[in-house]
C-alpha positions in Angstrom: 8.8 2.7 9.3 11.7 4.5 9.8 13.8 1.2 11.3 13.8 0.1 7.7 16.0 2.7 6.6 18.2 1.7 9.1 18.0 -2.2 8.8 16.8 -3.2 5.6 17.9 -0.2 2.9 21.4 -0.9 4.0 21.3 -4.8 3.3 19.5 -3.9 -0.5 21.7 -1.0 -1.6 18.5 0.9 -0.9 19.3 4.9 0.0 16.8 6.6 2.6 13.3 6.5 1.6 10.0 8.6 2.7 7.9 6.5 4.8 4.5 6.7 6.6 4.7 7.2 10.4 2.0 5.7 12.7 -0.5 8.3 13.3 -1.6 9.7 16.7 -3.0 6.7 18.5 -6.1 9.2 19.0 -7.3 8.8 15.6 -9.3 5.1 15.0 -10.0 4.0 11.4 -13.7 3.0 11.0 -14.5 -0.6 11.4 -12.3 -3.2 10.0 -9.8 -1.0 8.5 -5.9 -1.2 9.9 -3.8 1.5 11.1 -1.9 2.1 7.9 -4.8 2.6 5.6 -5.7 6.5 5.9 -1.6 7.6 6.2 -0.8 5.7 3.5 -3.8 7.3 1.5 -3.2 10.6 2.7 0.4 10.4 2.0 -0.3 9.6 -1.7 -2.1 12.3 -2.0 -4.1 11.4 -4.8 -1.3 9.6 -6.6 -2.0 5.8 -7.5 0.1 3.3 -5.1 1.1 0.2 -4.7 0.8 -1.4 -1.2 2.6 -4.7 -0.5 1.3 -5.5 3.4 0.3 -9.2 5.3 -2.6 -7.1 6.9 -4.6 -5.7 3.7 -8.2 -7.0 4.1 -11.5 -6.1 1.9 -12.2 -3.3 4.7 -9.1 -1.7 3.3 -10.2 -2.1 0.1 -13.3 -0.6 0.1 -12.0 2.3 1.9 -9.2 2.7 -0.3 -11.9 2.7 -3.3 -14.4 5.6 -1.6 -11.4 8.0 -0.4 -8.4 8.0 -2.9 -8.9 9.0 -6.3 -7.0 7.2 -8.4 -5.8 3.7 -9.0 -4.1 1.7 -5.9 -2.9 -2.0 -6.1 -3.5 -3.1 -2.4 -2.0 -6.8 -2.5 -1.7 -9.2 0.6 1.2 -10.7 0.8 1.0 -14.0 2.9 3.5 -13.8 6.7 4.4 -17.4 6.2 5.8 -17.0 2.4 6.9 -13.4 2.4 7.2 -11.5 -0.5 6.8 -13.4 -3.6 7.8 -13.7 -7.6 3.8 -13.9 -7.6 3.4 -10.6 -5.8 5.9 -8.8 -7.5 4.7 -10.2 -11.6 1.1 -8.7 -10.0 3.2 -5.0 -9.3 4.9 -5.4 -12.5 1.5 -6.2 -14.3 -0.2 -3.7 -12.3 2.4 -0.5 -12.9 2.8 -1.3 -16.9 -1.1 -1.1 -17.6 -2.2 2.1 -19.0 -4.3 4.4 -16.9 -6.6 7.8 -17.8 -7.4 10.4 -15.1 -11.0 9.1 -15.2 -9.6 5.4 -13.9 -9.9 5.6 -10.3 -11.0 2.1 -9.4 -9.0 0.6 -7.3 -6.7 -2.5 -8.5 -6.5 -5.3 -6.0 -5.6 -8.6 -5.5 -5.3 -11.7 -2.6 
């Protein structure tokens, strides 16, 4: 969240960037889904997304497909390897393919 503008950005040339906080510990996502599912979809607001996470499962899939309207790539990336040339030819793939208002199915990957 906000500790990656201070400790990451810095080391990649990165300026301050928006991020999604952790919601009020009140609110519980339905079964199966993590924490950062509903921000992240709320915060895009409609907009198609890209999210890169080691906790994405099928639960966030689904829900990502009934509740956001328009496209999302929602790709696991593995804790042990980190971010890969494999993950980031799948966001490359993923952001140059052409898309119509009417495509709102979400794109995912393992």
């Amino acid at each position: 969240m906000a500790d990656a503008n201070e400790v990451i950005a810095p080391r990649l040339g990165l300026p301050v960037l928006p991020f999604v906080d952790r919601p009020d510990v009140n609110e519980q996502p339905p079964g199966g889904v993590r924490w950062k599912t509903g921000p992240l979809v709320r915060y895009a607001a409609g907009r198609p997304f890209v999210c890169l996470d080691d906790e994405i499962t099928n639960a966030d899939r689904r829900w990502v497909a009934a509740h956001h309207p328009r496209p999302a790539l929602l790709r696991r990336v593995d804790p042990h390897r980190r971010l890969t040339g494999a993950d980031l030819d799948t966001v490359h793939q993923w952001l140059a393919r052409p898309r119509g208002i009417r495509d709102s199915r979400p794109r995912y990957r393992r």
